[in-house]
BALOBA-1460 file (C-alpha; in Angstrom, 3 decimals):
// residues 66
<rec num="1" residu="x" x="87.163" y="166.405" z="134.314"/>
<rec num="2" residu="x" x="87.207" y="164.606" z="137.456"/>
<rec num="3" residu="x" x="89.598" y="162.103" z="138.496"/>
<rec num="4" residu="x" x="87.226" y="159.039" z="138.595"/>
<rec num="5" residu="x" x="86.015" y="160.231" z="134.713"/>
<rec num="6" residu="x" x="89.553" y="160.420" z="133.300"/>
<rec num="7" residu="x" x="90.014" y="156.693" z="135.280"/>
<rec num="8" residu="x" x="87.305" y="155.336" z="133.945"/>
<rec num="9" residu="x" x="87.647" y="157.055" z="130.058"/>
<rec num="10" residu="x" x="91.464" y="155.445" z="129.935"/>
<rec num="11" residu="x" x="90.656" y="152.169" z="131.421"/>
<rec num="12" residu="x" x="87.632" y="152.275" z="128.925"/>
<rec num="13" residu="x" x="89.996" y="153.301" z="125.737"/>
<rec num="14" residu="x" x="92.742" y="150.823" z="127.119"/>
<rec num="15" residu="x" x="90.215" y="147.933" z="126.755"/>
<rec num="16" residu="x" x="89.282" y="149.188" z="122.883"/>
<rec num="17" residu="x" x="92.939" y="149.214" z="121.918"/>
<rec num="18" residu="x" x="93.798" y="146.140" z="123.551"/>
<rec num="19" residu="x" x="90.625" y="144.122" z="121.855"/>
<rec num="20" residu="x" x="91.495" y="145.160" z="118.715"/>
<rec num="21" residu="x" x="95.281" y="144.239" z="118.417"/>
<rec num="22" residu="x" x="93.437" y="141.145" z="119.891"/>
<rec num="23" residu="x" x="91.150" y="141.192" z="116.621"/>
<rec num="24" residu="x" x="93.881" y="142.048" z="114.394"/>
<rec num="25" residu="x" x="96.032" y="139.236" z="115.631"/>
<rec num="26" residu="x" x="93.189" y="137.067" z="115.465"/>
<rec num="27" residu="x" x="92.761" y="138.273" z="111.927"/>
<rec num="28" residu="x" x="96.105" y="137.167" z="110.630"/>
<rec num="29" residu="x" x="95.855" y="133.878" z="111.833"/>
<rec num="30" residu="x" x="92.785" y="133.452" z="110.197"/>
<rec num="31" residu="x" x="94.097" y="134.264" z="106.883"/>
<rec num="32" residu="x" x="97.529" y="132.801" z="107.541"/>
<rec num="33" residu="x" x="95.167" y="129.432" z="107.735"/>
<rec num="34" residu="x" x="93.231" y="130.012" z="105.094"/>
<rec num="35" residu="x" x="96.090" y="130.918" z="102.576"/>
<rec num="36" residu="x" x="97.498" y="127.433" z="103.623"/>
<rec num="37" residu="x" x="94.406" y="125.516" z="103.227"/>
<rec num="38" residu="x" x="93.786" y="126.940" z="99.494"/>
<rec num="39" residu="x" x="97.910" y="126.052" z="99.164"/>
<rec num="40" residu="x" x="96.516" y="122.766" z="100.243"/>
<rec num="41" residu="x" x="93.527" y="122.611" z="97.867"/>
<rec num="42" residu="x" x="95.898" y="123.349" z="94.772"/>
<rec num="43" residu="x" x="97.874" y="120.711" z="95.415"/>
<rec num="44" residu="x" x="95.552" y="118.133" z="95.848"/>
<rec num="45" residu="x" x="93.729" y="119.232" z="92.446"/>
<rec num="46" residu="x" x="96.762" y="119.030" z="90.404"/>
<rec num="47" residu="x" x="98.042" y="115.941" z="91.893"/>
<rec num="48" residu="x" x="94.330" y="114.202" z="90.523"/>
<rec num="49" residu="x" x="95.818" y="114.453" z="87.510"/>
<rec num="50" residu="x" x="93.383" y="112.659" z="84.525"/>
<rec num="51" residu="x" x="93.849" y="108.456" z="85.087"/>
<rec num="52" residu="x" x="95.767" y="107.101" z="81.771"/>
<rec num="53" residu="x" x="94.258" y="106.114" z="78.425"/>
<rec num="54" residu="x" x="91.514" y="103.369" z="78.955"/>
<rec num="55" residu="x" x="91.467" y="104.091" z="83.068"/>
<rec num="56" residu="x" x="88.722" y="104.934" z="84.775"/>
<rec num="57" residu="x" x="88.739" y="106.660" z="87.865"/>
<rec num="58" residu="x" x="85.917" y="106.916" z="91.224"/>
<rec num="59" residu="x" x="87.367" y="108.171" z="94.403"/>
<rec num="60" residu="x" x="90.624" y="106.756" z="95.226"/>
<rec num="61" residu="x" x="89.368" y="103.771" z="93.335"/>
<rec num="62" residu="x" x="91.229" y="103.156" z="89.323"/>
<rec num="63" residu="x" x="89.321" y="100.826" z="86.982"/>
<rec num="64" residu="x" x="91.454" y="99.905" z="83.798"/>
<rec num="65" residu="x" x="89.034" y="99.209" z="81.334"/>
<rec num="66" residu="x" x="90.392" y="97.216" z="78.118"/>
């Protein structure tokens, strides 16, 4: 091979590795959010418990109906 080839092949394989551990980083981030938002989610379900007995319940708003 000539010198300008093997130049160009490594600066050409040094840009592939370094996009991917780019990708891969980007990756992990991603899910790292996404496991926090369904953490999130869960919460917020089971907090909305059921209102009580004789409550009725639209949005934040809590009609107790008697």
């Amino acid at each position: 091979m000539t010198k300008t080839r093997k130049k160009a092949l490594l600066l050409a394989a040094s840009a592939l590795s370094v996009t991917s551990t780019l990708a891969f980083a980007q990756d992990a981030k991603t899910q790292a959010e996404l496991d926090a938002l369904r953490a999130r989610v869960e919460a917020l379900e089971s907090a909305s418990a059921s209102p009580a007995n004789g409550d009725f319940r639209i949005g934040n708003t809590v009609l107790d109906v008697y």
